[in-house]
C-alpha positions as CSV (number, residue, x, y, z in Angstrom):
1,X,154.2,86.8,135.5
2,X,153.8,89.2,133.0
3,X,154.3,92.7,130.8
4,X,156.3,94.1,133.6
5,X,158.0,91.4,134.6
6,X,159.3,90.7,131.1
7,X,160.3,94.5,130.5
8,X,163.0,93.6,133.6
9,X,165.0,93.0,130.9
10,X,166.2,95.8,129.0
11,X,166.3,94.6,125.7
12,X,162.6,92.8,125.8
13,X,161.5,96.3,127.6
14,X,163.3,98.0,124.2
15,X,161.0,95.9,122.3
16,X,158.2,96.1,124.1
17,X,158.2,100.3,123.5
18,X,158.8,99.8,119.9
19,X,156.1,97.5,119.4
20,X,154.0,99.9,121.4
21,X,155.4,102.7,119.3
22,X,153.8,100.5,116.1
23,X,157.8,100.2,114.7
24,X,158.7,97.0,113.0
25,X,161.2,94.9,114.9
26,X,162.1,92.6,112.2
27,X,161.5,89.3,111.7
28,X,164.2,88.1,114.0
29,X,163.5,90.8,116.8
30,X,159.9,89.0,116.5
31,X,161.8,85.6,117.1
32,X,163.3,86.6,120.3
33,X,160.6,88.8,121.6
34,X,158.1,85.3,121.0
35,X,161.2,82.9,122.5
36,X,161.5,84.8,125.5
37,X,157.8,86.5,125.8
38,X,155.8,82.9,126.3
39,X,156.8,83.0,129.4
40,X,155.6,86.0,131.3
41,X,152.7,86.6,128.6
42,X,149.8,84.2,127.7
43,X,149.7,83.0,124.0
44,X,146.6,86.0,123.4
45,X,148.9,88.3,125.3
46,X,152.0,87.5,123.1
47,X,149.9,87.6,119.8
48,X,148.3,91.1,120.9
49,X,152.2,92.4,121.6
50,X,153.5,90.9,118.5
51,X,150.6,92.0,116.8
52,X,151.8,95.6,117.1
53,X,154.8,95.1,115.1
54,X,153.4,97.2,111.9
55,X,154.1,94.9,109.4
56,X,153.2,91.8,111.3
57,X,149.2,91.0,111.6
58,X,147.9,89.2,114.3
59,X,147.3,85.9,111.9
60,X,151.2,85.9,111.4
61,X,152.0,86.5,115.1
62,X,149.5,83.4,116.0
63,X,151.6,81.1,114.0
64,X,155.1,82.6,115.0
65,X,153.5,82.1,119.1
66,X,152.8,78.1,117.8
67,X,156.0,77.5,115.9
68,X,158.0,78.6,119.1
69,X,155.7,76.5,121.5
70,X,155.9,73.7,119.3
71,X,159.7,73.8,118.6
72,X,160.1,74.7,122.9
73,X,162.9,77.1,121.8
74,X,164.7,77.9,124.5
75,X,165.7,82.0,125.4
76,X,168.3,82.8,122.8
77,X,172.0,83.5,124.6
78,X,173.9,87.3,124.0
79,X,175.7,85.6,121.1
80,X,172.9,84.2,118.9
81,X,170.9,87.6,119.5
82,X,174.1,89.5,118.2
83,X,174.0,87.1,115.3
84,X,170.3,87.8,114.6
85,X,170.9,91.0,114.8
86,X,173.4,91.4,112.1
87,X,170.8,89.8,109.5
88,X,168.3,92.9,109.8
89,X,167.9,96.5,110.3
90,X,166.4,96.7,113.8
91,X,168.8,96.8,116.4
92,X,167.3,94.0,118.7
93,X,170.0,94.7,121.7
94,X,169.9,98.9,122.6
95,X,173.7,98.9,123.4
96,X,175.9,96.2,122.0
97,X,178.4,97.7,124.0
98,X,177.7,96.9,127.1
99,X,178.4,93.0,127.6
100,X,175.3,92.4,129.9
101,X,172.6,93.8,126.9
102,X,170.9,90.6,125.8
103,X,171.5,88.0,128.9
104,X,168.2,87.2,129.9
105,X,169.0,85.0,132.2
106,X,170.7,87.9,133.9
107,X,167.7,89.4,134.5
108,X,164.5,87.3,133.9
109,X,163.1,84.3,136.1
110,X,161.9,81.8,133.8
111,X,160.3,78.1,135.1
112,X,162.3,75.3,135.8
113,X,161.5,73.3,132.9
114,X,163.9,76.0,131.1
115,X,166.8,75.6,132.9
116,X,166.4,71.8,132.6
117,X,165.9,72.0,129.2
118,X,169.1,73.3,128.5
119,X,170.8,71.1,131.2
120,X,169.5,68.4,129.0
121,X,170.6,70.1,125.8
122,X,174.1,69.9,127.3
123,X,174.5,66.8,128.4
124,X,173.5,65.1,124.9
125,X,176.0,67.0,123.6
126,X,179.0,66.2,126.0
């Protein structure tokens, strides 16, 4: 897995170009870009993407990569990026219009351990 991979998805692709552009995706763009981005990227890979962000060094990113890894967040859902979304400038999702912006599991393959994960998550809570 990988860059390409990730940017199957066209919000994390959105991101992608506007880190690569150097533009400052806010501190909850950073969030889901580092929830979502450990696994197609390494954790040097992630850092040197987040790393981009032009008001985010590389020290910051480093902890940001080891606070999600440690929490094992799993990929935020449409609604939660929505909400993130309305707490900062950046426009994490490209078209809120369209329904389908934001579902990365739509579009993205993630490990197993994911998907059991939030199987788990679900049946502590029923």
């Amino acid at each position: 897995m990988g860059l390409n991979d990730l940017k199957a998805n066209h919000m994390m692709a959105h991101l992608t170009e506007a880190l690569d552009k150097k533009k400052d995706i806010g501190h909850y763009g950073r969030l889901v870009y580092a929830i979502v981005g450990r696994h197609f990227l390494s954790e040097d890979e992630l850092v040197a993407q987040l790393s981009k962000d032009k008001d985010f060094g590389e020290e910051e990113a480093r902890g940001l990569v080891q606070q999600v890894q440690e929490r094992d967040y799993s990929p935020p859902r449409r609604e939660k990026i929505m909400e993130y979304q309305g707490k900062q400038d950046f426009p994490i999702l490209p078209d809120t219009d369209n329904p389908d912006e934001g579902n990365v599991y739509r579009d993205l393959e993630f490990p197993q351990h994911v998907y059991d994960h939030i199987q788990e998550y679900h049946q502590q809570k029923a």
